[in-house]
C-alpha positions in Angstrom: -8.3 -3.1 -13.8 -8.6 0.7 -14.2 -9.9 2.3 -17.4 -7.7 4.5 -19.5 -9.2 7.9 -18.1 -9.0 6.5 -14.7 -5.2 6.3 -15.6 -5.0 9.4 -16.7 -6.9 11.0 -13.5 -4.5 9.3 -11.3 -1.0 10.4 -13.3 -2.9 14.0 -13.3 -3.3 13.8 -9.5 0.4 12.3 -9.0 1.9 15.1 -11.1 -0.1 17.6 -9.2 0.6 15.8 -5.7 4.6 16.3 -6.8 3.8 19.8 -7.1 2.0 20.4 -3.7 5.3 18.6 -2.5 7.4 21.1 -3.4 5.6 24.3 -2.7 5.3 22.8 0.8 9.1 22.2 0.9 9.7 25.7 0.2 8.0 27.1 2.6 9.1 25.1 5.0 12.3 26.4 3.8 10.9 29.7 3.7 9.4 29.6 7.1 13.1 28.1 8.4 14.6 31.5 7.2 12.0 33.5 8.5 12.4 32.3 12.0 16.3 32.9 12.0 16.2 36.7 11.6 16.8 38.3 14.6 12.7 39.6 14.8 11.3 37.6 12.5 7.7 39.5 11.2 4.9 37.1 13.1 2.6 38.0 10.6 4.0 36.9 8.0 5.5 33.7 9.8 1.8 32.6 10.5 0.6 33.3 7.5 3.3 30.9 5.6 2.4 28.3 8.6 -1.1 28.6 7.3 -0.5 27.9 4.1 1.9 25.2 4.8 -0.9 23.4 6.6 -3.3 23.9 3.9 -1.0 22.6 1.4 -0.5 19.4 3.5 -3.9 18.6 4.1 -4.6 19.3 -0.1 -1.7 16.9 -0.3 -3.4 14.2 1.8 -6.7 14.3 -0.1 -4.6 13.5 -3.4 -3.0 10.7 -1.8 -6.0 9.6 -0.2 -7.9 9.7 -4.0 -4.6 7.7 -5.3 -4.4 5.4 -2.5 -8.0 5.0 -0.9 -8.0 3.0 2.1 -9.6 -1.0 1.2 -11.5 -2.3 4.2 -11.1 -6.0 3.3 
């Protein structure tokens, strides 16, 4: 069973997981709006791509630490 702090770690990294979520959701949304201008600005298209990817893999190290994989 998993100790109090451990708990409290855990509903820390969910909470901040739920945030990551929703950054990366608006700049998805972001980066949707960007490309429908008639000359969208590539610079500033990549650089939300970039941090869209960087927020995805932060994202899968959190789920990884809540979920770690069990090799039974």
């Amino acid at each position: 069973m998993n100790s109090p702090s451990q708990m409290d770690r855990i509903e820390v990294l969910r909470l901040e997981l739920e945030h990551l979520k929703r950054q990366h959701r608006d700049l998805d949304e972001a980066i949707a709006a960007l490309s429908e201008k008639a000359a969208p600005d590539q610079f500033t298209l990549k650089r939300l791509k970039k941090q869209k990817l960087a927020l995805k893999d932060r994202i899968a190290r959190i789920e990884d630490d809540i979920l770690p994989d069990i090799i039974a």
